[in-house]
N, C-alpha and C positions, 0 to 999 in steps of 0.2 A: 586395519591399521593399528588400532588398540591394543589387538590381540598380540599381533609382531610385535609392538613395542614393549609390553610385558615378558614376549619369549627374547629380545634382544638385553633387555634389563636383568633377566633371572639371568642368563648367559654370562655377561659380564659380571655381577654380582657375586658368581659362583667363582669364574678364576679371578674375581680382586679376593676372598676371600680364602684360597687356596694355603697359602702360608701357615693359615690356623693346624690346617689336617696335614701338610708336611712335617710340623713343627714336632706334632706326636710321634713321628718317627724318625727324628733327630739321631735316635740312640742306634740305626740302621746302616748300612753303607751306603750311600748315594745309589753306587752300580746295581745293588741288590732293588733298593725303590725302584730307580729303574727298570728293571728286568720284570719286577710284578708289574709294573706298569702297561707296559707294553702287553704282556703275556696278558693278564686280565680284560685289558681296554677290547682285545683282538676277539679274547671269547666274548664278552658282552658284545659287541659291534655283531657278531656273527647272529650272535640267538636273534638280536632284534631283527637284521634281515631275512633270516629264516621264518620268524613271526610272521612277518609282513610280508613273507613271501617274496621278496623284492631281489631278482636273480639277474633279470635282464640286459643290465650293466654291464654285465659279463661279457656280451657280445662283442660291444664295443671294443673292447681288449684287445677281442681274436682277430676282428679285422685290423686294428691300428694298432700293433706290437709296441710303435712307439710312447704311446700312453703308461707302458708299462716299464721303461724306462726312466721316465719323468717318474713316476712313483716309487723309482729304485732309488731314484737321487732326491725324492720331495724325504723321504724315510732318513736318507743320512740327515738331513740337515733338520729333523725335527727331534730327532737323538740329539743332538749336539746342543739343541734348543733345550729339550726337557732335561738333558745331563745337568747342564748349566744352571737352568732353576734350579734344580733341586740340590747341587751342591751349594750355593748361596743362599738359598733359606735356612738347610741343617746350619749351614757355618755361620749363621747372624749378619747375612748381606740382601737383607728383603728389601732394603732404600732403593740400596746401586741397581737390584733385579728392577723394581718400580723404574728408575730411569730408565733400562731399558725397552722398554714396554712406553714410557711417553717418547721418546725419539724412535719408534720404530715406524711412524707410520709417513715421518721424513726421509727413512730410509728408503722406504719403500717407493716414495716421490722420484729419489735418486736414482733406484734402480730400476723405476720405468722410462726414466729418460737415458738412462746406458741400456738397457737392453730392450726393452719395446720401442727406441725411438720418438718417445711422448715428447712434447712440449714444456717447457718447462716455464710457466708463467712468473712476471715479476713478486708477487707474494709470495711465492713458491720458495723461490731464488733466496727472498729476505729471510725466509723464515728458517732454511737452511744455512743460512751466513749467520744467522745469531745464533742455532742449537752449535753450530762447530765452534765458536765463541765459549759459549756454555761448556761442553767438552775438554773445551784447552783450557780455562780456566780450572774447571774440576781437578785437571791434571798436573797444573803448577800448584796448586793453594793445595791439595790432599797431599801429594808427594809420591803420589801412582795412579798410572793408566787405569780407567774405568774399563778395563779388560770384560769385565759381568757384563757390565749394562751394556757392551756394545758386541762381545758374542750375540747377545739374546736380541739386541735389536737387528742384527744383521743376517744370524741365524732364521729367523722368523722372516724376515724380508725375503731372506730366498728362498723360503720355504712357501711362501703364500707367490712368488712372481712364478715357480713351478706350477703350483697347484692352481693358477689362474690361466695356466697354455693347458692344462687337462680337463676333459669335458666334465668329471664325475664331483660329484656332491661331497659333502663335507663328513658322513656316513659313510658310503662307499668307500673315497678316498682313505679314510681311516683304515677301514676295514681290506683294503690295499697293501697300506704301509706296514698295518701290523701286522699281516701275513709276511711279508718280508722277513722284518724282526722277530720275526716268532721264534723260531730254530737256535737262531743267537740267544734271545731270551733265557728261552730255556735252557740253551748250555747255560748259562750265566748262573741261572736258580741250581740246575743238576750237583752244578761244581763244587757249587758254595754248598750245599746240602753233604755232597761226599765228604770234604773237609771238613767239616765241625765250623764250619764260619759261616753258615746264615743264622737270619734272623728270624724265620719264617720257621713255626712249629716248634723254635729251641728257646724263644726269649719269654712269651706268655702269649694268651687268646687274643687277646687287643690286639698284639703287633702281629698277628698272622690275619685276622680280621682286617686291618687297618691296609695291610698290603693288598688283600685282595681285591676291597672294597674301593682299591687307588685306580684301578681298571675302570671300573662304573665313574667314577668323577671325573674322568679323564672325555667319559664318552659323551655324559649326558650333557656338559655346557655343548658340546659340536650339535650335536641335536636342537638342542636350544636355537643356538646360532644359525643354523642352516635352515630354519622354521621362521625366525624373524626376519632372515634375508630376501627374504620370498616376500613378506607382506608391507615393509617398508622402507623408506626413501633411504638412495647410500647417506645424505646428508644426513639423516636421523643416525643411521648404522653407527655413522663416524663418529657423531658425537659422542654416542654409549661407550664406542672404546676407551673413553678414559674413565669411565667409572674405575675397571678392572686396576691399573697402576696406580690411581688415587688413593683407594683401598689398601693397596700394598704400600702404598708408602706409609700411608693413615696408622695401618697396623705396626710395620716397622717399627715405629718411633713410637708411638703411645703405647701400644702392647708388649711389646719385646724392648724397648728403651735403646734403640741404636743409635748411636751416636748421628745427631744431624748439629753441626757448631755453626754461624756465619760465615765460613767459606763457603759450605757447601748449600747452602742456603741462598747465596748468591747465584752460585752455578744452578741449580734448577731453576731458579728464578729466568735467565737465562731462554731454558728448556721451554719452560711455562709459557715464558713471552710470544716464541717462537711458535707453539701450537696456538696461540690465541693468533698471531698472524694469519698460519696456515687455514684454521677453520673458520675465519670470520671471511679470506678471501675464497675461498671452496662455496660462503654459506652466497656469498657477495655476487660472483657467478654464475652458480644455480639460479640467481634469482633473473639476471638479465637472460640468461639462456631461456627462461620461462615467457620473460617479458616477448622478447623476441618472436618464441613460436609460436604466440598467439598475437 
């Protein structure tokens, strides 16, 4: 349990503090991060299963085609996902990213009562009636749609309600998607290389290092992650996920100075409220479902 809890804290620790290692390559194009991203994430994912020997997986595949569908569509919508981050950090929107990431996991509430049929308990209900509150205010008092924070929170929501109807692990699946993306990828780097317009090998060591090295960062929190999901409680899980957008907002504002004035100070307040709903009736729950079974 100890053990989990340290690989679920290094986990989130690692993507709250992401923003820092994007930031160094601000001076890049989104698509190009991207593209090493993916392409690096898929070679490190690979060596580690080959280390480990871990092939078996595969099986599964061959009998159930449809697993492999679900990973054709889990891959679009994690593109869209990391596209998103990473144009919002180079361009100085690591707040609005952080919101997205504290309302994604209402999102997710939402989207298991549309598409699994879940129940959708009274705290649940509140807690999503005060984050759309939150929301629509943001968007009258800023003077634009939180378009970031709700790509990324919506994007992610359908990205984990896929990857929650397929059997494979949080490795594998990676190591899934990025085969998909690979080919794209790599057109992406090829093109930009023929043109005179990457960044990779033309700009200095750092920034061809820094790209590479985007792949490993990309892989090692899932590892993390899929090693502390195994040793401890989802309530413990849940709560680590706000480390990660705490940090991002933390940073946002104290490190890079982005704008956060009393409107918007309000509206996450809001947000804030809303997740203190959600996880007090989640923690409130667990505890009589406990009482109960014993």
């Amino acid at each position: 349990m100890k053990k989990g809890f340290i690989y679920g804290l290094s986990a989130y620790f690692l993507w709250g503090i992401f923003p820092i290692y994007w930031k160094f390559l601000q001076h890049v194009k989104p698509v190009e991060i991207l593209a090493h991203r993916i392409l690096w994430a898929g070679v490190f994912v690979w060596l580690v299963l080959a280390f480990r020997r871990h092939w078996n997986w595969i099986a599964i595949l061959r009998h159930k085609p449809i697993y492999a569908l679900i990973f054709f569509a889990s891959s679009f919508f994690i593109t869209i996902n990391w596209f998103t981050y990473l144009w919002s950090v180079t361009n100085g929107f690591i707040v609005e990213a952080s919101l997205g990431y504290f309302i994604n996991p209402l999102i997710n509430v939402g989207l298991g009562v549309f598409f699994l049929k879940e129940r959708l308990r009274a705290g649940q209900l509140g807690a999503i009636f005060i984050a759309m509150i939150g929301v629509a205010y943001l968007t009258m008092t800023y003077g634009s749609f939180p378009w970031i924070a709700l790509t990324l929170a919506f994007s992610f929501g359908f990205y984990g309600l896929l990857r929650k109807t397929a059997p494979l692990e949080s490795l594998e699946g990676l190591s899934l998607e990025t085969m998909v993306l690979f080919f794209p990828a790599l057109g992406i780097i090829v093109y930009l290389l023929f043109n005179g317009d990457s960044s990779f090998m033309n700009v200095n060591m750092v920034t061809t290092v820094l790209l590479v090295f985007g792949g490993v960062i990309t892989a090692v929190p899932l590892i993390l992650f899929s090693a502390s999901a195994r040793r401890i409680t989802l309530i413990a899980l849940g709560l680590l996920q706000y480390v990660a957008p705490t940090l991002q907002f933390l940073i946002g504002v104290f490190l890079y100075g982005e704008p956060f004035n009393r409107a918007r100070f309000i509206g996450f307040c809001f947000i804030w409220v809303a997740l203190i709903v959600y996880t007090v009736e989640g923690i409130v729950r667990a505890r009589k479902l406990v009482r109960a079974h014993y």
